[in-house]
C-alpha positions in Angstrom: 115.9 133.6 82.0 114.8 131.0 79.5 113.8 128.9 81.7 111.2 131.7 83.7 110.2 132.0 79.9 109.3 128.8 79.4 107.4 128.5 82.5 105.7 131.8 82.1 104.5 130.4 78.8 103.0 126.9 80.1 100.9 128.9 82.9 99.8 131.1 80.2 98.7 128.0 78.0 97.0 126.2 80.4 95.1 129.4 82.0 94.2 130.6 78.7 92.8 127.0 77.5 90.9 127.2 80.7 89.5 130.1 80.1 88.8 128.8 76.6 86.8 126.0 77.4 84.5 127.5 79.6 84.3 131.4 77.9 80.6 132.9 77.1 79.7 134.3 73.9 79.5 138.0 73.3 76.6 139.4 72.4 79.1 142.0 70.0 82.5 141.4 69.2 85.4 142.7 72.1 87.7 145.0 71.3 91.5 143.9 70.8 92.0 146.0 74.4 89.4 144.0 75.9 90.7 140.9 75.1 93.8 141.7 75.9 93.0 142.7 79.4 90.6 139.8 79.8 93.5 137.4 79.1 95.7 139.2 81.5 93.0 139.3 84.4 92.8 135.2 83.6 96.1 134.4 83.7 96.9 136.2 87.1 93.6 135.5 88.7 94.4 131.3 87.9 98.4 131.0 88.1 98.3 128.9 91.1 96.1 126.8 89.4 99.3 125.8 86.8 101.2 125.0 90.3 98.4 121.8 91.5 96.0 124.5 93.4 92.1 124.3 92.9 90.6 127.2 91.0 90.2 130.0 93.5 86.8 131.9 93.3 88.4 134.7 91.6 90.2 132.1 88.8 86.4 130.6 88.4 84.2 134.0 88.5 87.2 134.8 85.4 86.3 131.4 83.9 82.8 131.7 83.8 82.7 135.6 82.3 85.6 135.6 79.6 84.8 136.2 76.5 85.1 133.3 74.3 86.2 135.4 71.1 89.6 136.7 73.3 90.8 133.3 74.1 90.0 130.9 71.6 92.3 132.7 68.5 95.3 132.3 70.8 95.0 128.1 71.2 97.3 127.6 67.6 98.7 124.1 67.1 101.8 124.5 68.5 100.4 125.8 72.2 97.6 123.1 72.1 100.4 121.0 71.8 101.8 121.4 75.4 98.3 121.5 77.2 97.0 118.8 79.0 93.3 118.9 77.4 91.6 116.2 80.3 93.2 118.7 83.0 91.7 121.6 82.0 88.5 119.8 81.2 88.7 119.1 85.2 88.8 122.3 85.8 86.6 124.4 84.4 84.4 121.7 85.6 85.4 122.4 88.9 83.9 125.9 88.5 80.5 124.6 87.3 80.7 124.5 84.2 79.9 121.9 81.4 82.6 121.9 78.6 80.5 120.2 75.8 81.6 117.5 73.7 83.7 118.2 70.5 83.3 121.9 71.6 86.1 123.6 69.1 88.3 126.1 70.3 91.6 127.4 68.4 93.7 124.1 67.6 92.2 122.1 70.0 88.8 119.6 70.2 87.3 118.7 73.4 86.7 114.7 73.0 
């Protein structure tokens, strides 16, 4: 079981970095519920991603409209710690979009 853990954590952390780097602003401020089910429909919309797929359409139509308030609190030192930052960068690429240079988001800085 830990080890189902563990993995289920490291998906989580890279999806939710994705999602990170490439989230719009809100115009107003999402609920907790909202961000909570934006994070969900991220994570299982890009989970083959964490397995060496490309992003599916659905993974990118979630990167480009997530909320950039719901992911970035999440990123704390210790989970920007097991993500690989030039990875995700790749991706959300992929998608179409830009991440911009020392863009800030939790613990981690986009060189």
């Amino acid at each position: 079981m830990g080890e189902f853990r563990s993995c289920f954590v490291s998906i989580s952390i890279t999806i939710l970095l994705l999602l990170c780097l490439s989230a719009k602003r809100a115009s107003a401020a999402p609920s907790e519920a909202q961000c909570r089910l934006e994070r969900k429909l991220g994570i299982n919309a890009c989970k083959p991603v964490v397995y060496g797929k490309p992003p599916s359409a659905d993974c990118c139509e979630r990167v480009r409209v997530t909320d950039i308030e719901c992911v970035c609190p999440v990123i704390t030192p210790k989970l920007a710690a097991l993500i690989d930052l030039n990875r995700a960068i790749r991706l959300v690429e992929g998608c179409g979009r830009r991440v911009p240079r020392h863009f800030k988001c939790g613990s981690i800085t986009t060189p």
